[in-house]
N, C-alpha and C positions, 0 to 999 in steps of 0.2 A: 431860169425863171421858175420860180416856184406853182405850181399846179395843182390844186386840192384833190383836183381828178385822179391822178400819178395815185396820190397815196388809199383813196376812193376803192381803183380797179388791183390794186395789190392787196388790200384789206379784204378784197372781195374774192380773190382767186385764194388766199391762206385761208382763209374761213374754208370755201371749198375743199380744196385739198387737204388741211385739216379735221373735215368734216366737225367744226363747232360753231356755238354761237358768236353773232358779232357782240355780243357782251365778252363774252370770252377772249375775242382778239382784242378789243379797246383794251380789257383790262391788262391782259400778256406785254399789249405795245405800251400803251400810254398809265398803267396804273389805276386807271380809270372807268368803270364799266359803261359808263355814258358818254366819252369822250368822240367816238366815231359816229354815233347817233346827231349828237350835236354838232359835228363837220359835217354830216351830212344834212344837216337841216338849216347849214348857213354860216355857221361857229367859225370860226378864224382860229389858225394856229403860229406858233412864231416859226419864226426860221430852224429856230433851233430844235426844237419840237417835230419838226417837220424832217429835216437830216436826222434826226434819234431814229424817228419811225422808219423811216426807208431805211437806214443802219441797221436798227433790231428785225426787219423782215427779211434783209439780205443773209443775216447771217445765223437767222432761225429757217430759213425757210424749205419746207417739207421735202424731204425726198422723193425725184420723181413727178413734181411738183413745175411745169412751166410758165419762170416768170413770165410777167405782162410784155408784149413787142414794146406797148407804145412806151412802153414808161423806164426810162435809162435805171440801170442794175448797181447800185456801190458796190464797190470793192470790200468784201470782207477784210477788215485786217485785222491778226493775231497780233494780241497781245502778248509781250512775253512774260515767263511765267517767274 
């Protein structure tokens, strides 16, 4: 089941750990500088949208850096080259 929270407390631990703005991560994840502002203020995202994001934080995500307990970790997968 999909959870806004999940992608909420992971947006908010990369920020930290990256020490930047959550302008900076909306736009890093979603392209978007206002994208995480407006899920936080009620905005709806698709499924798809939602797997990208927890995808690009899994397999950006800072060294040293620990994920969220609550919130299940994808699997980085390489691509081949």
């Amino acid at each position: 089941m999909l959870n806004i929270e999940h992608i909420l407390k992971v947006a908010d631990e990369y920020r930290r750990a990256a020490s930047v703005e959550e302008k900076t991560v909306s736009s890093r994840v979603f392209q978007d500088s206002k994208k995480l502002g407006a899920i936080r203020s009620g905005s709806d995202i698709t499924v798809g949208r939602y797997n990208a994001a927890l995808e690009w934080f899994s397999a950006n995500w800072p060294d040293g850096a620990e994920w969220p307990h609550s919130v299940p970790r994808p699997e980085v997968v390489e691509m081949p080259r």
